[in-house]
C-alpha positions in Angstrom: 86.0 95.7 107.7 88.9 94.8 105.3 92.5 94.8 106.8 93.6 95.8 102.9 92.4 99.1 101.6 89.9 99.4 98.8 92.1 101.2 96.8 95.1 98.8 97.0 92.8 96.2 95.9 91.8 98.0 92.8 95.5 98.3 91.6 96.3 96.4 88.4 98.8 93.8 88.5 101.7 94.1 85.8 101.4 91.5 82.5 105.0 91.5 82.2 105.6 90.4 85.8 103.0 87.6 85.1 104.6 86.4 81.8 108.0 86.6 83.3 106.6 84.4 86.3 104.7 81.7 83.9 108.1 80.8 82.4 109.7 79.5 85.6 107.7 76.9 85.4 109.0 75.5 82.0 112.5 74.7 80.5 114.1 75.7 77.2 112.6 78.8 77.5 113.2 81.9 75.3 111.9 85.2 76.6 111.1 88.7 75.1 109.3 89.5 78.2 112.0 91.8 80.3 113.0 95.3 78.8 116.3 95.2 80.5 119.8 95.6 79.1 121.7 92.6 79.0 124.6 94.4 79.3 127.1 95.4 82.4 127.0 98.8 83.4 130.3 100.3 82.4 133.4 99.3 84.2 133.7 103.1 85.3 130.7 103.5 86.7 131.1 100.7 89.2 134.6 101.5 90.1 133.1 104.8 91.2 130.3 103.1 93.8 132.9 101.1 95.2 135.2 104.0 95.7 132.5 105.7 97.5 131.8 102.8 99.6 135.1 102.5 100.1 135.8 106.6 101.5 133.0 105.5 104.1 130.2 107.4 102.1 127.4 104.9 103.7 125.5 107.4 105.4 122.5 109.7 105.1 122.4 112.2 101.7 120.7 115.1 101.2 117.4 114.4 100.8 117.0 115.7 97.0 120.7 114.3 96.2 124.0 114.4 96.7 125.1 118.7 95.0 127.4 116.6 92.4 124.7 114.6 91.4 122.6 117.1 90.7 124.7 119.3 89.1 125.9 116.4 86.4 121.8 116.2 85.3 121.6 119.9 84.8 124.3 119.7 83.0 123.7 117.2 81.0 120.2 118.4 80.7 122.2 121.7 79.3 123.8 119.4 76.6 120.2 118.6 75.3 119.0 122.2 75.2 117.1 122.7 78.2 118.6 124.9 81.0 117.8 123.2 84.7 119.8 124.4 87.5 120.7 121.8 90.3 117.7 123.0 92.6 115.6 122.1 89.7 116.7 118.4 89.6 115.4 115.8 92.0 117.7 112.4 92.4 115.4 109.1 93.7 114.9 105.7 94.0 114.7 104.5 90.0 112.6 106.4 87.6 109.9 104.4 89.6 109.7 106.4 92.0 110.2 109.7 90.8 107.1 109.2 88.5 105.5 108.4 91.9 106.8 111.6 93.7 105.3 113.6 90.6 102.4 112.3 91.0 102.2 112.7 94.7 103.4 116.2 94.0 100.7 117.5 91.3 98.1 115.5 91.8 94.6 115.9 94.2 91.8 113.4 94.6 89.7 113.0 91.6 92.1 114.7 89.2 92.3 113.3 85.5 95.5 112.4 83.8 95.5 111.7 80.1 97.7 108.7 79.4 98.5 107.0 76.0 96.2 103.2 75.7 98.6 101.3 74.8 101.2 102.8 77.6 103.2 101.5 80.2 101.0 99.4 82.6 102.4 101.5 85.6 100.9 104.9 85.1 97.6 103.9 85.7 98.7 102.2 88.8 100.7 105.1 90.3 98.0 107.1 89.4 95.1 105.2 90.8 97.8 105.1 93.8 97.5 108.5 94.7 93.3 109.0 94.5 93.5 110.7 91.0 91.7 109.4 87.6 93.3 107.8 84.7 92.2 108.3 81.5 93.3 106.6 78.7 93.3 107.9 75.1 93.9 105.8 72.8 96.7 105.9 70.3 97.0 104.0 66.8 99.5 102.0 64.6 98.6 104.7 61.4 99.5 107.5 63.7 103.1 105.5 64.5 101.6 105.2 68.0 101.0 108.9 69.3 98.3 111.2 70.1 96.3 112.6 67.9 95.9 115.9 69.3 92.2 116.2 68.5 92.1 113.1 70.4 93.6 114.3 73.6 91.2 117.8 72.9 88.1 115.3 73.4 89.1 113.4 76.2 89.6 116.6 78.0 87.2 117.5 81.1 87.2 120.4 83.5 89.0 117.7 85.8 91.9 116.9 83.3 94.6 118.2 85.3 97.6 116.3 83.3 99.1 114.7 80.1 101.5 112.0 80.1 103.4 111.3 77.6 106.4 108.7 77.1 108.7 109.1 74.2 110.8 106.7 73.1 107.6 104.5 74.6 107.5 101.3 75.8 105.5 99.4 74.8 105.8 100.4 71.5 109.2 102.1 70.6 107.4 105.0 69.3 109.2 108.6 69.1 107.0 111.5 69.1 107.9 114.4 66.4 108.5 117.7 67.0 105.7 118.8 65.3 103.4 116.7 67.5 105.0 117.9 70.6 104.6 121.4 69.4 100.7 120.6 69.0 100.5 119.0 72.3 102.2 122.2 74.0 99.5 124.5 72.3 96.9 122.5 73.8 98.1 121.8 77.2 99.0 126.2 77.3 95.5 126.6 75.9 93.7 124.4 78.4 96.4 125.1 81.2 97.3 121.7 82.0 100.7 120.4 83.2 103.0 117.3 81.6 104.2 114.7 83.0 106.6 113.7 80.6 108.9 110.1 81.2 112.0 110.0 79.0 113.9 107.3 80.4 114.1 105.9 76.7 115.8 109.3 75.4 118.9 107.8 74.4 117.9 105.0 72.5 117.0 106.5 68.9 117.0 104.8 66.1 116.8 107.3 63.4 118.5 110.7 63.0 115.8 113.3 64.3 118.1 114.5 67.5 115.3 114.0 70.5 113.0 117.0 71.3 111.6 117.1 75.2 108.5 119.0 75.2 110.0 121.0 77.6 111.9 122.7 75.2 109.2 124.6 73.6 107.7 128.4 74.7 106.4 128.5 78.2 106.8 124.6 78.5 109.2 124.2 81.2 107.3 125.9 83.6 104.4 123.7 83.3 106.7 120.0 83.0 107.7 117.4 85.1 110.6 115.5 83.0 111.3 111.6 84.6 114.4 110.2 83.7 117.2 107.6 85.2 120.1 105.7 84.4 118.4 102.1 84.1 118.1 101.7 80.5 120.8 104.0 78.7 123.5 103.0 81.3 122.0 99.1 82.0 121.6 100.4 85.8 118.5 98.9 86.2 119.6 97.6 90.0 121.4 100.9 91.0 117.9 102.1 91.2 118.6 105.3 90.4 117.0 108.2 88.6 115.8 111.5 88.6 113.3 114.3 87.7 113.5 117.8 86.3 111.2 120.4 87.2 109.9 123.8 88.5 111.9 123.9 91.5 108.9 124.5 93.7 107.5 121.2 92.0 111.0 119.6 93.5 110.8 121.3 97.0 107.1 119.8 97.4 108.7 116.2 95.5 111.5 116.2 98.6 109.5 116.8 101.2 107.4 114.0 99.8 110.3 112.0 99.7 111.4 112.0 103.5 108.3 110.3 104.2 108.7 107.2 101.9 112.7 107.2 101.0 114.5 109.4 103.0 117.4 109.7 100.4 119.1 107.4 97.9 122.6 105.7 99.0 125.4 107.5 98.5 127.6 105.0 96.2 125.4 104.9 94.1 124.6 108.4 93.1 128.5 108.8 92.7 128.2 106.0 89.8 125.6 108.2 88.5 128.0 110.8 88.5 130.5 108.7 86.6 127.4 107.8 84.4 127.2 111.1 83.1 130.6 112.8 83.3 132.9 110.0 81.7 133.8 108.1 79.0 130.7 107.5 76.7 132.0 104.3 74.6 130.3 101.4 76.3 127.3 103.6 75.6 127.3 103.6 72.2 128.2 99.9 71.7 125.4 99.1 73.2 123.2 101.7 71.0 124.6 99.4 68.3 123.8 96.0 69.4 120.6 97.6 70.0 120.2 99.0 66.5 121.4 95.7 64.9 119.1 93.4 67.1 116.0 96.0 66.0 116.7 95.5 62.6 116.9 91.3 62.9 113.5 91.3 64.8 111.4 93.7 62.9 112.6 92.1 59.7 112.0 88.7 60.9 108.6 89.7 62.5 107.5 91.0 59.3 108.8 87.8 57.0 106.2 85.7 59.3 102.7 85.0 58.0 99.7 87.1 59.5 102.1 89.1 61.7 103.3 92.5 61.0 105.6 94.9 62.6 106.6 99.1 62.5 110.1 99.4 62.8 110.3 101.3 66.4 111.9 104.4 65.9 113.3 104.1 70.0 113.6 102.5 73.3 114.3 98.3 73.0 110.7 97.3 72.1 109.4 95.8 68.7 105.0 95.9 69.6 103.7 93.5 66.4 100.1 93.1 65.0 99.0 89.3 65.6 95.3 90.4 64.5 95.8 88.4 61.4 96.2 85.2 63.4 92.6 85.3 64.6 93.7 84.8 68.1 93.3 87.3 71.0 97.1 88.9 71.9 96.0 86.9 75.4 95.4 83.6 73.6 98.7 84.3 70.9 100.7 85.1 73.9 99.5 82.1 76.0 99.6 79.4 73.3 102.9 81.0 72.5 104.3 80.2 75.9 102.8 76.5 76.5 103.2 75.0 72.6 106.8 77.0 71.9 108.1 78.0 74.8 108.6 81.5 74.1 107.5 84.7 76.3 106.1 87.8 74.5 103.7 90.4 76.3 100.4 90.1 75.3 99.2 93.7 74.3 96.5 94.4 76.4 98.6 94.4 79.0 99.5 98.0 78.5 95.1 98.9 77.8 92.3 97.9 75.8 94.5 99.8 72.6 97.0 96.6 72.5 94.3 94.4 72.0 95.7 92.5 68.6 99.6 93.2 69.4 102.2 91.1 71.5 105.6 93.4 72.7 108.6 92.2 72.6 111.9 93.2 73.8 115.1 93.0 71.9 117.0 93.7 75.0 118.6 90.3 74.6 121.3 88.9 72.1 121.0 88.0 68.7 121.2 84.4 69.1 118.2 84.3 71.3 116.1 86.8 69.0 116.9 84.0 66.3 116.0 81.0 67.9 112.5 82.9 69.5 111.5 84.3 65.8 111.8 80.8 64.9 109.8 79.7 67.6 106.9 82.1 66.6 107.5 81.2 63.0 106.2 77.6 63.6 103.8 78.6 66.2 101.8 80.8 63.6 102.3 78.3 60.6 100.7 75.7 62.9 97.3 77.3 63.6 
């Protein structure tokens, strides 16, 4: 008998966490592997956790959040047309583990989810986590990397309890439309299934379609789990802080799920998430533009290299480019890539058999390094 469970042992381990481990062990290194900001958060938000701290507010929270917390993501929820009342919003541990609480929440034994292939290596983890089946569908470069509806309508079996979607998406920046939302709402009403829906990217758009939640649509929110946080729009990444918006007796069953693996999330910092939301929104958008400019210097030096090419990501911080032209495996490109050049990209099918011939990497960095890696790349691909 086996101290560690089957099931643990059939958990995938994440790509990026490998990459990003492999470059320790060289120097000179420049690496696309993280998507995290490399910004501060802003000066506000931190004055307000150590004011917290600093009233003696280190003790137990409400299990679900602190009210003011709570309140400020309805609210803000209310400023992107959705209506969530603070009973409706759930605070945790990162967007992590809210995802993980959903799934917990809506999910039985042998359940199928529908998840994008190429998608964030973590779904299938969390979902394999809780005894339920993922099943990837795959989504293509022609379709600007989203469902096909149809696609989703096949894949569907009296089992299919869930779709996921991420939009913006890492790992490929994609943005769904509102048309294909709209599409993927009929369906999921049609075949009564629920959405799990992770928007943690919903700030970082690159074009000028405002964002559209699938929530927003006819008889949507009553059949939605939104995931969101502060990580990436606030660079909060180690406040570990986020939150989820749903039905609220999806949220009551989420917090009582929650006292038996969190308890509740510190006090200081939900007050900075507080801050986050309610003040001043200028460090915000300077980082939007750094974010916008760096976009525009990697896609357009992606696509000036030989045998690589690149879709301008409408969101998030990813660029996810097509090495198929090289002849190598995004395994091999990525490897090679590393040892000969130095340089740390994701290999593609790191995120499901639908990345094989792609690389992702992140423009979360400054422009400096995104020059000096292009470069790298450059002579990597002219050399094979």
């Amino acid at each position: 008998m086996s101290f560690v469970s089957e099931k643990s042992k059939k958990l995938p381990h994440s790509v990026i966490r490998e990459m990003f481990a492999l470059q320790g062990e060289l120097e000179d290194v420049v690496s696309f592997a993280l998507g995290e900001p490399d910004f501060p958060p802003p000066k506000h938000v931190v004055d307000a956790v150590m004011d917290s701290f600093q009233r003696g507010e280190t003790h137990y929270t409400p299990n679900a959040g602190i009210p003011a917390l709570r309140l400020a993501v309805a609210e803000s929820y209310q400023n992107r047309g959705l209506q969530y009342d603070s009973d409706e919003i759930l605070i945790g541990a990162g967007a992590i583990s809210v995802l993980c609480l959903a799934c917990m929440a809506i999910l039985d034994a042998g359940d199928e989810v529908l998840l994008p292939d190429p998608g964030w290596a973590n779904y299938k983890g969390l979902i394999l986590q809780v005894g339920a089946v993922p099943v990837p569908v795959k989504i293509y470069e022609e379709n600007q990397f989203m469902y096909d509806v149809e696609d989703l309508r096949k894949a569907i079996t009296s089992k299919t309890k869930v779709i996921l979607l991420n939009s913006p998406s890492n790992p490929t920046g994609s943005v769904a439309s509102a048309e294909n939302l709209r599409k993927i709402a009929e369906l999921a009403k049609e075949k009564d299934l629920y959405i799990l829906t992770d928007e943690i990217y919903h700030a970082l758009l690159w074009d000028d379609e405002p964002y559209c939640s699938i929530a927003a649509f006819p008889g949507m929110k009553e059949r939605t789990v939104i995931v969101d946080g502060f990580s990436k729009k606030y660079a909060m990444t180690g406040f570990r802080l986020g939150y989820g918006a749903a039905p609220k007796e999806v949220i009551l069953t989420m917090t009582k799920l929650l006292e038996n693996v969190l308890s509740s999330v510190n006090e200081g910092m939900q007050w900075g998430g507080v801050a986050a939301l309610k003040g001043n929104q200028d460090e915000v958008e300077q980082m939007k533009a750094h974010y916008k400019s760096r976009r525009e210097l990697m896609v357009n030096g992606l696509n000036a290299i030989e045998k690589i090419s690149c879709l301008p990501p409408k969101g998030a911080f990813y660029a996810f480019a097509n090495i198929s032209k090289t002849g190598l495996s995004a395994r091999e490109f990525a490897l090679r890539l590393l040892h000969e050049k130095h340089t740390v990209v994701v290999p593609g099918v790191g995120f499901g058999e639908g990345g094989e011939g792609y690389i992702r990497l992140s423009y979360a960095t400054d422009e400096r390094t995104i020059r000096e890696g292009l470069k790298r790349i450059g002579e990597f691909t002219a050399s094979l």
